[in-house]
N, C-alpha and C positions, 0 to 999 in steps of 0.2 A: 191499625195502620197509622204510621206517622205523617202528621198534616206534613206538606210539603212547603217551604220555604222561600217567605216571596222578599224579594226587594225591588226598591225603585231602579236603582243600577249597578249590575256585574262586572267587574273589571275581570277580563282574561289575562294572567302574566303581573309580574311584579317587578319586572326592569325599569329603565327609565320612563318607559312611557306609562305604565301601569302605576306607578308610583305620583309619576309628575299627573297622571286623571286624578288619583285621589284628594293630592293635594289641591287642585283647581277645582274640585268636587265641593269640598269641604267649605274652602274660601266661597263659593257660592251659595252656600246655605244647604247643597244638598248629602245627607248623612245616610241616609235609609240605602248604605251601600256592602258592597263587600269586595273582596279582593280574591280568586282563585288562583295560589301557585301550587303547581306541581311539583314544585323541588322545597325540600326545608329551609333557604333562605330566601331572603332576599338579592338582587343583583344580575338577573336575566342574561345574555350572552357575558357578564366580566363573569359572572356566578361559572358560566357552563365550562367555560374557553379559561384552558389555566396549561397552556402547555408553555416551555422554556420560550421569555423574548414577547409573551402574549403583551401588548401596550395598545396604544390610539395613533391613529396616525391624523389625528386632529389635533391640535393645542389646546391643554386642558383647563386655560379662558376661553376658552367657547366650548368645548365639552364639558359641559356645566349648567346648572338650569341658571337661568338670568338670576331668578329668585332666589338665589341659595349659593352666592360666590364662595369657592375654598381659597383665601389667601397662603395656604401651607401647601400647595401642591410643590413635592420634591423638585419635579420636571418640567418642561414646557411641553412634552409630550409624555402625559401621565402610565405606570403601566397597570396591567391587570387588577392586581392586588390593592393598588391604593383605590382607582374606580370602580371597585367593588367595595371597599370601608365608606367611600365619597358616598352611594348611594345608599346605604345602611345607616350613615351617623344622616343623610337627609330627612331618611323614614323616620328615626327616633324623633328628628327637631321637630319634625310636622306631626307629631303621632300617630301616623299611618300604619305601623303594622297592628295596631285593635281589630284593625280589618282586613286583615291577610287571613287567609283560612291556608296555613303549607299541607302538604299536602294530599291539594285537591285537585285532582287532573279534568281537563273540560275534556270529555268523550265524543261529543256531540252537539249543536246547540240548533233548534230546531225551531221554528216561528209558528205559535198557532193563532189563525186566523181568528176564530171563535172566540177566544178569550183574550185575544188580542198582548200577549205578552212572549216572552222567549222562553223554550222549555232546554234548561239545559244540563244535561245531562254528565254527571262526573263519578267518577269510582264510588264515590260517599254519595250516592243518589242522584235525583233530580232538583235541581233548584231552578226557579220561576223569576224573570225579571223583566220589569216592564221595558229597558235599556240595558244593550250590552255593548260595552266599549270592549272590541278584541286587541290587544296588547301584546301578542304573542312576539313581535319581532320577528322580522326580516331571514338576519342571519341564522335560523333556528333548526335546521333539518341537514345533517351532513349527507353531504352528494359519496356514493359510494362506485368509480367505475369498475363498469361489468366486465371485467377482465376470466376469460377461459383458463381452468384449472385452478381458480384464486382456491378453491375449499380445500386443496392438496398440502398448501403451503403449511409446512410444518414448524415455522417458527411465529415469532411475536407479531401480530398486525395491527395496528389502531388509527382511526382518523384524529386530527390534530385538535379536531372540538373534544374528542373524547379521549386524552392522554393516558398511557399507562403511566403512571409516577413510580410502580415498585416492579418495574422492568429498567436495569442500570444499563445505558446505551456503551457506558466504556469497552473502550475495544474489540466494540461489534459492529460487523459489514451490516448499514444500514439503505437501504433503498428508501427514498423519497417520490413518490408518486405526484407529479402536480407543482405548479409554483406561482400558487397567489400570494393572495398577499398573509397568509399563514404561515407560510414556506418562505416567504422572504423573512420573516420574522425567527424561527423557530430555527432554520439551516444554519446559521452563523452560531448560533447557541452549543446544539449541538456538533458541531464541524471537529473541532478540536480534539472535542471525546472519543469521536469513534476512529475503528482501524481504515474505516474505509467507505465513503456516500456515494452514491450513486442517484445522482438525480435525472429522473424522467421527465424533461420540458420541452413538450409537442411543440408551445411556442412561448417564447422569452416574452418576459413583462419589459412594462417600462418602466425607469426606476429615477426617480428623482434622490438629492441629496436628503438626509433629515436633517432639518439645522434644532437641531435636539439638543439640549446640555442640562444640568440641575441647577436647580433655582437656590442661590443663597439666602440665609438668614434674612439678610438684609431686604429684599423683598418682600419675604413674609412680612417683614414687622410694618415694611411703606405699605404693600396689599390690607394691612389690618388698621393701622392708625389712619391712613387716609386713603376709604374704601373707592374712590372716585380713579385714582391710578387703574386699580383693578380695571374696572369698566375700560375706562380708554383702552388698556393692552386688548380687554374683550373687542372692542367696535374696531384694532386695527387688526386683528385677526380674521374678526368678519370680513374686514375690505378684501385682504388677503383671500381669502376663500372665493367673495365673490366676485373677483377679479379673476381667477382659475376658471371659476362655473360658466362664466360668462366668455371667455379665450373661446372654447370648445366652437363657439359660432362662427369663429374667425380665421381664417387659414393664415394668414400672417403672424398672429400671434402665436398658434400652433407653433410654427416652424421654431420660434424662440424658447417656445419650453422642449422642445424635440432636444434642439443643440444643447443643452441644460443638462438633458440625460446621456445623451451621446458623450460630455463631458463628465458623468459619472464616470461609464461605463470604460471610459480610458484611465479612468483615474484607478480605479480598482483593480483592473487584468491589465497585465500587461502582455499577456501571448497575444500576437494579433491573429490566431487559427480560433483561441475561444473567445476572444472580444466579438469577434465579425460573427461568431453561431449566435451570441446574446442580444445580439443588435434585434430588434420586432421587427416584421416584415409589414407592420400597419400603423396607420397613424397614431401617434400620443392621442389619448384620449378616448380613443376609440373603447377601452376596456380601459378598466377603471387606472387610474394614477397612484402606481403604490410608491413609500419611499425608505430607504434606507442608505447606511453609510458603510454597513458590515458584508452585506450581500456579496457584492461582487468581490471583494479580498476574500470573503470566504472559499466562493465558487473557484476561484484562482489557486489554490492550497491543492500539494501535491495529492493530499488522499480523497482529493472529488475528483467523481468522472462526472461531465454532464453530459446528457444523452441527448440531444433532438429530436426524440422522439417517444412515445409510449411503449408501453408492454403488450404483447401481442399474447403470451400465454404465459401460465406459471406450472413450474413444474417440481414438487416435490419443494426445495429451498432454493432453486433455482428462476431465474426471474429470466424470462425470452423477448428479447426488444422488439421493436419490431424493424428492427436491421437486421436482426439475426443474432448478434451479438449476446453471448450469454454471462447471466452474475449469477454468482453466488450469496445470499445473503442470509442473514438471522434475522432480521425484522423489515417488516415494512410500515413507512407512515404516510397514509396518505393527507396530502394536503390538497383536498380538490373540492374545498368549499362548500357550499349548502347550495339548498333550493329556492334562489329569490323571484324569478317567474315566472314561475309554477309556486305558487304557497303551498305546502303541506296543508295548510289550516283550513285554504277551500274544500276540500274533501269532509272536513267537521261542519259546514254551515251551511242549513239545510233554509232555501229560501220558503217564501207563502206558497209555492206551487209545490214546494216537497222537494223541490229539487235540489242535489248539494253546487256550492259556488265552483266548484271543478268542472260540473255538468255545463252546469252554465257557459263557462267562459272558455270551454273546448279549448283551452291554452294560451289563451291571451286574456288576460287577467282587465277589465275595465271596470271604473268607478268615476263617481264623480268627486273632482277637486282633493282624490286619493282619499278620502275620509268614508264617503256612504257608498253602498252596490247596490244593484240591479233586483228589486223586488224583497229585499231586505227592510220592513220597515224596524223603525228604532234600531239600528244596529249603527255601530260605527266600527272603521277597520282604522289601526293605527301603522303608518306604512304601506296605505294599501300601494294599489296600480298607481304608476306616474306619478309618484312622490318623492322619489328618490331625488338629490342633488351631491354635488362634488363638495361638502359642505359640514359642519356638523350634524350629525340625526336629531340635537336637540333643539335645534329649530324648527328642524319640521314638528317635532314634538308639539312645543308651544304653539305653534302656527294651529295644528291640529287643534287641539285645546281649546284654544280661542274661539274655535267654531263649534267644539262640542260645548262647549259651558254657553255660549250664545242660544246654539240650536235649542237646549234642554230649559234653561231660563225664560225662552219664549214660550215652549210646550206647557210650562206651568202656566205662567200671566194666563194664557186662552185656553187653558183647562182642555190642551190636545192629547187624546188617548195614542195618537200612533202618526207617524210621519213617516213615509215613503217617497224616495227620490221618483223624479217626474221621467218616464224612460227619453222623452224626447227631448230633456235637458241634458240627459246623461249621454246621449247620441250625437247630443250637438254640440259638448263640452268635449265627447273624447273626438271627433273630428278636427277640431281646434287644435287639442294636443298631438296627436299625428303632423297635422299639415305643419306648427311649428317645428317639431321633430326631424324631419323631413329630411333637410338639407344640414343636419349637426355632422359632426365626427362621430358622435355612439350611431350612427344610422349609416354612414358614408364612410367609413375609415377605414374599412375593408376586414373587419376581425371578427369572430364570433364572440360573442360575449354572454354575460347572462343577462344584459341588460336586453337583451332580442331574445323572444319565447321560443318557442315549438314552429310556431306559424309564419316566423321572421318580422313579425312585430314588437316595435319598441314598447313595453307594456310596464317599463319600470320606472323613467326617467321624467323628473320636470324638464320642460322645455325652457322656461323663462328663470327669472330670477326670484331669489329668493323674499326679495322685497314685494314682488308681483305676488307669489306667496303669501305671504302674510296679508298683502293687503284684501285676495280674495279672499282668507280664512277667518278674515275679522268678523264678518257678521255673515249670520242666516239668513236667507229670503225666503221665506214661507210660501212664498209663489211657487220656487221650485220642486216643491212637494206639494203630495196627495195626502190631505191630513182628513184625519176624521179625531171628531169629540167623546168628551169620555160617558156617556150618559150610559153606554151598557159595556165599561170595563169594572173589573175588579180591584182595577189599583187608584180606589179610587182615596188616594193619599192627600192627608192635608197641609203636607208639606211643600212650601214653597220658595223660589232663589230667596236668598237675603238683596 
């Protein structure tokens, strides 16, 4: 039998977050690591998400690790393609892929007590790690609704994470199921092509302008001879954003971004029968702030219908509203998102009591400071509970970071075999986050969102700012963990932080 395979630390995932652990790994001194992706590249949700229009709706100076500016980004809002090369030519600079193992899929990852490490479990066996950073990413699991008679349907179907590319949409009755922010992206794209759309939106988003354009030459060459431009455009985009994240607390300001979009939405339709159906019936902000410029002239175009409403049954090629109204069509695409709270991944992560984190958290997903969970020691989640912000993901990245390269540097200095968050710090951290929550627009705006679970708990959203942020994720307290010493583990490695 083949000895099984230990390291100090397992990265789950190879996107941004998986990539940006390694690298902050490395810079720390710690090596004894590896990398598990399940796909043969590099590039996590830009890798998965390649449908027509797929882009950031963040600005790609600050969708970028601080550490690693691209002076050549084409766009102010980068698309698909190039943020999937941005984090590939990152991994080459930092020579991160030695340590990708593609693919190797995590099946399982399970905590033994006894030997106090993680057993975790993938197609190619079991590998053993004293720390696991889960990297898996947010957007990862497409949401599929349960629509009656969907197995009838006789022509093309696919979710918009998983595009058919050699199915040609030209002059075919297409149905759109859904309109996030996939479907604001993707509808305009293809609108043109086909004979005829059919979009199903129970309820209309909000839509800001995109002040989106391509970045000239000139740029590039100022972003590269004098790196310090870069940065400023970076910190005035930050202000930008957290100026947005922070509105959310505010009903006056709300109302100024509401007028914002309502001036979209005049500017793109002019029938005032479909302008007034697009209008939301809940406040901006309530459900996420998507943006674009093509949307609504698309939606406006004699060959869309838009529906107010869902599919109630499918029948044969036949799609049944739930007005009654019936289409005919050759494909369906849905655009109805993923699972962000509820994680797919909790079901994989089996705590010290045997239990998986789905068991645990009966539908409201809780951690502390979004980074550790509940009886989990050594483990860290990237994204976890109430991490989310209106903001780039790569700062909560680095933020996370910050705290795992702290937490793991201190575990060496005092030779700690195992650290477990303290349950009555975790109780009295997610209290905090509720009672801030409380009175925001994601809790009071009146919408369903994904940001509110199963149980009607906000379980995905920071409350404060991002600055607050960081400055909790600066540093570990070893108070708020149960740590025990390594006098009877097997990882008893001589490797320590630089």
């Amino acid at each position: 039998m083949n000895q099984v395979e230990k390291f100090q630390v397992v990265v789950i995932g190879a996107g941004f977050a998986g990539i940006g652990a390694v690298i902050k790994l490395k810079e720390a001194g710690f090596t004894d690591l590896v990398v598990l992706e399940k796909a043969n590249e590099i590039g996590g949700v830009w890798r998965a998400n390649t449908y027509p229009g797929c882009a950031c709706d963040v600005p790609s100076a600050l969708y970028s690790y601080s550490f690693a500016p691209n002076p050549k980004w084409s766009r102010v809002f980068a698309q698909q393609q190039e943020i999937k090369e941005y984090i590939q030519d990152v991994a080459k600079k930092f020579d991160v892929e030695k340590y990708v193992r593609f693919g190797y899929e995590m099946l399982e990852s399970a905590w033994d007590t006894q030997a106090k490490h993680w057993v975790i479990k993938t197609n190619h066996g079991p590998i053993y790690a004293q720390f696991v950073i889960m990297a898996g990413g947010p957007m990862h699991e497409p949401v599929l609704p349960k629509i009656e008679g969907i197995k009838t349907f006789k022509g093309v179907s696919f979710h918009s994470a998983k595009w058919n590319h050699s199915f040609d949409l030209t002059g075919k009755k297409v149905a759109v199921i859904g309109a996030g922010a996939s479907a604001i992206q993707f509808v305009p794209e293809i609108q043109s092509k086909v004979e005829k759309l059919v979009l199903f939106q129970r309820t209309p988003q909000w839509v800001l302008p995109k002040m989106d354009q391509s970045l000239p030459k000139l740029t590039h060459t100022l972003f590269k001879l004098i790196p310090i431009t870069q940065r400023l455009t970076r910190y005035g985009v930050y202000g930008i954003f957290e100026s947005l994240n922070s509105s959310m607390h505010h009903p006056k300001l709300i109302e100024q971004i509401e007028k914002l979009a309502k001036w979209n939405i005049k500017l793109g339709v002019k029938d005032p029968v479909l302008r007034e159906q697009l209008v939301p019936n809940f406040t901006i902000g309530c459900k996420r702030i998507l943006q674009s410029n093509q949307w609504y002239p698309a939606l406006a175009q004699p060959n869309v219908n838009v529906l107010p409403c869902g599919v109630k049954e499918i029948v044969g090629n036949t799609l049944i509203a739930s007005d009654g109204t019936k289409h005919e069509v050759d494909a369906i695409i849905f655009g109805t998102g993923f699972e962000v709270s509820n994680p797919p991944i909790a079901k994989k992560i089996r705590n010290k009591n045997g239990k998986t984190m789905d068991e645990v958290w009966q539908g409201s997903a809780k951690g502390y400071l979004g980074t550790v969970v509940e009886s989990c020691p050594n483990a860290f989640v990237m994204f976890g509970p109430n991490i989310a912000v209106s903001s780039s993901a790569l700062i909560i990245i680095e933020a996370q970071l910050a705290y795992i390269i702290d937490t793991l540097k201190k575990v060496c200095k005092d030779e700690i075999t195992s650290i477990e968050i303290r349950k009555e710090v975790l109780d009295r951290y997610n209290d905090e986050v509720q009672a801030a929550l409380k009175n925001t627009v994601w809790n009071t705006g009146g919408c369903r969102s994904y940001f509110i679970d199963k149980n009607g708990k906000n379980s995905t959203l920071w409350p404060w700012t991002t600055f607050e942020m960081r400055s909790r994720l600066a540093k570990c307290n070893l108070e708020d963990y149960i740590v025990s010493f390594k006098s009877n583990s097997q990882f008893n490695s001589n490797q320590k932080a630089s």
